[in-house]
N, C-alpha and C positions, 0 to 999 in steps of 0.2 A: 453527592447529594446536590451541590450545585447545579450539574450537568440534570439529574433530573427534576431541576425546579426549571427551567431552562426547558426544556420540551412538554412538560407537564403543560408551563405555560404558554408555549407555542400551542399544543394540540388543545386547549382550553380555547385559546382564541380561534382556534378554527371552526372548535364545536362540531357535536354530531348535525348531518342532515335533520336531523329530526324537532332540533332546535331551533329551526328559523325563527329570527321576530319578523314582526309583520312587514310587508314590504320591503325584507332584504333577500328575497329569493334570487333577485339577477346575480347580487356579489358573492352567494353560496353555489350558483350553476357551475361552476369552473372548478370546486371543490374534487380533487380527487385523493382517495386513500387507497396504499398499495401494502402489500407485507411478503415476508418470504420466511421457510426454514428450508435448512439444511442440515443434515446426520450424514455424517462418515466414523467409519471405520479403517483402520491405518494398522498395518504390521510393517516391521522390519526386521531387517535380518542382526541388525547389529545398532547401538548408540540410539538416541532418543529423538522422536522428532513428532511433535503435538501431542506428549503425553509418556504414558511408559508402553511405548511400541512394540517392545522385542515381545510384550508378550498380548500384544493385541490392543491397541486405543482405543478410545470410542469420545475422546474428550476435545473434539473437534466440531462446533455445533454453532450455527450462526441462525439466530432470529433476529427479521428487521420488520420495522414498521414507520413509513415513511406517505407524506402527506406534502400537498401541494394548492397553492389557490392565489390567482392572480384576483389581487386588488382594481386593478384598472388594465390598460392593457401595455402600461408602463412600469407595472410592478406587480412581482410575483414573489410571494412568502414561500418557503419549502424547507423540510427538515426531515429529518432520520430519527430513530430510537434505533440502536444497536444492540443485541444482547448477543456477544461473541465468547465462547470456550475454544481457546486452543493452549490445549497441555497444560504448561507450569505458567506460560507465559501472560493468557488472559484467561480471569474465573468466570466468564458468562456476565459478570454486573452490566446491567444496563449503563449506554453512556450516548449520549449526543455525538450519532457519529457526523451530522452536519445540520446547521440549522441559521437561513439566512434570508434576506431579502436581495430579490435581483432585479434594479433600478434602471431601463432604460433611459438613456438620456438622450439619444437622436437615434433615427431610424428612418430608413429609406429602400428603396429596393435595390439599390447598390453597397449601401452602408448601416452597420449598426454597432452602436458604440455604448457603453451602459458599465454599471461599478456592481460588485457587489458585496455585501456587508455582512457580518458576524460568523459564525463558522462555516469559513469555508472548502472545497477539497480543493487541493493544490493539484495545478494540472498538470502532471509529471508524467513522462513518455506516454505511452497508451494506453495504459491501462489504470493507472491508479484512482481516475477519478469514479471509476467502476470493478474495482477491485472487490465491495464490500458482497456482492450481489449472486450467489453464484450461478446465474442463466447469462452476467454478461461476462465470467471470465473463459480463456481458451481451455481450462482447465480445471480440476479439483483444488491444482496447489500456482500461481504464477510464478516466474522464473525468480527463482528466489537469490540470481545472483544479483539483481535488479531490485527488486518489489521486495526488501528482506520484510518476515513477517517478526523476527525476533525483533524489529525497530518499525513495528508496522505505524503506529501511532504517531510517533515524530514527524513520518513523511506524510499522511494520509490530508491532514487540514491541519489551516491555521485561523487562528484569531485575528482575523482584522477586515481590511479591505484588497477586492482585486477589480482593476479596472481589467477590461477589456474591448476589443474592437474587430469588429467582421468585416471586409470588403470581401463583394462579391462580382467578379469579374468572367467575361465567357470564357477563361482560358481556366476559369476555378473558383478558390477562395481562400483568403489570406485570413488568416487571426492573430495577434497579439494580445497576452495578456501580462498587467505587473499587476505588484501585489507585495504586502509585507505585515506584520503582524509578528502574535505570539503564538508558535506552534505546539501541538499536545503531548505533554514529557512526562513518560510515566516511568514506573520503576526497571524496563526494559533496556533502560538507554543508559543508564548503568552498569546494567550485567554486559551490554554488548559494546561500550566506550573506555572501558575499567575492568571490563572484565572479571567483575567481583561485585558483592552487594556490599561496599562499603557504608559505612554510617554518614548522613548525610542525605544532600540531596541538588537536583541540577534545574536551573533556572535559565530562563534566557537573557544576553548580555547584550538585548538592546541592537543586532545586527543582524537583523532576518531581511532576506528580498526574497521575492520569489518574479521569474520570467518567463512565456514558454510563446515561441514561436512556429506556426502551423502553414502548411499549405494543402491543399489539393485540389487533383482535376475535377471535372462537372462528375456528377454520382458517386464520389470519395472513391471510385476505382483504384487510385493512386493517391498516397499523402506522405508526405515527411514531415519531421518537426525538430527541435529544440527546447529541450526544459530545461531548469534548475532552479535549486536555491540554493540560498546561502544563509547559514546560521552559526550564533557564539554560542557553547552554548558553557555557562560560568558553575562550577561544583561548588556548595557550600558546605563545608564539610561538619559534623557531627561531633558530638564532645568525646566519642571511643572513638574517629575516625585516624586512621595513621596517615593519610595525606590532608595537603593544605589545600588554599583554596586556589585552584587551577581552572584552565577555561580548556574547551576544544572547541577547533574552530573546523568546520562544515562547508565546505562549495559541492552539491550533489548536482550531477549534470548530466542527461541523455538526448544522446543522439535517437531520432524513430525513424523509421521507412514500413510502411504496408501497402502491401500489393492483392486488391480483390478481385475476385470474379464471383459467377455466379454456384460454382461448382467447390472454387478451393479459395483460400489467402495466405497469404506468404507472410510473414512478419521478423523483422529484428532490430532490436535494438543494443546501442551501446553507450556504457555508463561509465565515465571518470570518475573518483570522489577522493582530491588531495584533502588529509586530515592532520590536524597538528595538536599537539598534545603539550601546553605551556603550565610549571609554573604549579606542578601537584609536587614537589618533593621528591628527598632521593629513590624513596620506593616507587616511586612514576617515574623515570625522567623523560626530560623534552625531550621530544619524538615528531619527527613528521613519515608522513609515506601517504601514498596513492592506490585506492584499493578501484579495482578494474573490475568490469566483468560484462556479457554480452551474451547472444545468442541468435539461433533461427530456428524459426518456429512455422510447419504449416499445418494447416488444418482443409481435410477433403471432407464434401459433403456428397457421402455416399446415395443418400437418399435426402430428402426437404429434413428427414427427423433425426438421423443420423447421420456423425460426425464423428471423423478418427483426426488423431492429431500424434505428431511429430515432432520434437524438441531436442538441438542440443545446445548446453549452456557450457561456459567458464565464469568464473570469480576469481579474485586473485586478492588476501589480503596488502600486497606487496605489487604493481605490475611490474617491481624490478628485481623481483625476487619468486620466480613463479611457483618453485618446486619448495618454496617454503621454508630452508634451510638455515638463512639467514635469520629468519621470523624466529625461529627454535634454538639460533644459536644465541640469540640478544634476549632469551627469557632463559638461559642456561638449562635448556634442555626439558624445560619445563613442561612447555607447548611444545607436541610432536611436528614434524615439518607438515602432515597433509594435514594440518588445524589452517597453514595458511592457504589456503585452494579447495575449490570444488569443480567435479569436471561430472556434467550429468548428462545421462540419454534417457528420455520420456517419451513414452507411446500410452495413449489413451484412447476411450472412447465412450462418446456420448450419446445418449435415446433419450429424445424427447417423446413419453409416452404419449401425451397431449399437452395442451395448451400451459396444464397447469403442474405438472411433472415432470420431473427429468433425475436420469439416474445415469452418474457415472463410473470407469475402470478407467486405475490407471496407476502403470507400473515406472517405478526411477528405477537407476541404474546409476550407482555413486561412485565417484574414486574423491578421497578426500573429506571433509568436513568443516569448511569453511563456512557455509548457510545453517551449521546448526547453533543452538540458542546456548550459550554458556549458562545460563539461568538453568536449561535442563537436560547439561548435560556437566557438570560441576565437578564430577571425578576424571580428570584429562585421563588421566591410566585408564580410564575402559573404554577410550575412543577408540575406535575399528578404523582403516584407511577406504577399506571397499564395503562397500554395504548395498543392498536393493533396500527399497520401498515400494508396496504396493498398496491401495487405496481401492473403496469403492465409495460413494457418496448418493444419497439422495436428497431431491430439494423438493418443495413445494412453495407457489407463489400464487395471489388473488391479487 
């Protein structure tokens, strides 16, 4: 409810066109409103992924409606309304997927340096801060050893502020941005930290940053970068809950490189995430480990409308433990060993009918099940080790 009194009153203050008061035409000119759906359909061969797949999903469904209007030409309001269904994980309720003011504070034709304030998207490897949208992802589904959707929320935005800075130089352009707040913790990050819906609930323990450093040549031809954050994040636990109150502590970190031309792009990234687990009781105990994972990704543009693409990923709950064994033998056998690892091959492809439609295919190929949602898939005994996923999606945008 918060969240939509929070954009209600955003899009109130931007008001329709049709409302101008008298002589505010110049500060409504700038005014622009954009929205999107998307419906897919998802089968798999085995285990659950956006819903009850094995015998057809369709509960994968994203409306947005998002709004934008510079105040002056050193300040510009912008926000999102999200209504996203996927599986068990999210029921479609609308929520403020971002909604912020972005404050120039110097500008120049070399440099420009500016903060920005209230929900932000954290700008993590390539794609997250355009993840929500699907005309800007390479895909139906992003490389989920990366971009996991079962914790999509935690990484997406946080509450607070992020400064950042552009130099613009002939050999390119440099970015930095920091940043720190309170990021958005829903009941996902239970199922996927605890791996249980225990009683209770997780707050943050007061230790979030966020970092991400950029470069590229003139036309963004070539770019690499560096993200990360860091979060605590603290359990409080429930009066049936059988653990105490424990923290996990969070440093997610990505390496990016993309390579474009006019015809294809090349893309991969790679992800650290050391996690420690303090201080839940004997049925938790302290735990650390480093969960890995990466990929390469290309995407040819057959024609200006058509687009085939190309993916293969790893994930690794463990990088020092790849085949999972270790993982299954410290839960006594509980967790099958391919619960720790995912090894995936993705071929898709995309038709933008026109302007305002696009429809995609797109077939995975899995060994493993480490990207799937313990939220929706809660019986380990009917996990499969190999499985396909196939998908087709349609989107529409104004």
């Amino acid at each position: 409810m918060r969240h939509l009194l929070l954009i209600t009153a955003f899009l109130a203050m931007l008001g329709p066109t049709s409302a101008h008061a008298e002589g505010s035409e110049s500060l409504w000119d700038g005014l622009q409103v954009h929205g999107f759906a998307s419906q897919a359909a998802i089968w798999t061969s085995e285990n659950r992924f956006f819903g009850n797949s094995p015998e057809t999903s369709f509960a994968f469904t994203e409306i947005g409606l998002n709004a934008s209007l510079p105040i002056n030409p050193r300040i510009l309001l912008s926000g999102q309304l999200l209504a996203r269904r996927a599986g068990d994980m999210y029921d479609g309720t609308p929520e403020l997927d971002y909604g912020l003011a972005d404050i120039t504070l110097a500008s120049s034709n070399e440099q420009r340096w500016g903060v920005r304030v209230g929900r932000v998207k954290n700008p993590l490897g390539i794609y997250n801060e355009t993840r929500d949208v699907p005309f800007t992802r390479p895909g139906i589904f992003l490389p989920q050893v990366i971009y996991y959707d079962k914790i999509r929320n935690l990484a997406l935005s946080t509450d607070g502020l992020m400064f950042y800075g552009e130099s613009y130089i002939d050999q390119g352009a440099l970015s930095l941005t920091l940043g720190g707040g309170q990021p958005v913790i829903d009941d996902n990050v239970g199922w996927t930290f605890l791996r249980n819906n225990y009683d209770g609930e997780f707050q943050t323990d007061n230790k979030t940053g966020l970092v991400q450093l950029w470069y590229s040549t003139p036309g963004e031809r070539f770019k690499f970068g560096l993200s990360g954050i860091m979060l605590s994040l603290r359990f409080d636990p429930g009066q049936h809950s059988p653990l105490r109150s424990g923290t996990t502590d969070i440093f997610y970190w990505i390496a990016s490189i993309q390579y474009d031309t006019e015809d294809w792009t090349l893309s991969a990234e790679y992800l650290r995430e050391p996690l420690a687990w303090d201080d839940y009781g004997p049925l938790f105990p302290n735990f650390k480990t480093t969960v890995e994972g990466y990929y390469l990704q290309g995407t040819y543009r057959i024609r200006p409308n058509i687009e085939l693409l190309m993916r293969y990923e790893e994930g690794f709950a463990n990088r020092n433990d790849r085949d999972g064994v270790r993982f299954s033998t410290r839960t006594g056998g509980l967790f099958p060993p391919f619960a720790g690892f995912s090894k995936i091959w993705t071929a898709g492809l995309r038709w933008d009918i026109n302007r305002q439609w696009m429809v995609r295919a797109e077939y995975q190929r899995h060994h493993g099940t480490f990207v799937l949602s313990f939220r929706e898939n809660p019986d380990l005994g009917q996990l499969r080790e190999y499985w396909n996923l196939f998908a087709v999606q349609a989107a529409f945008r104004f």
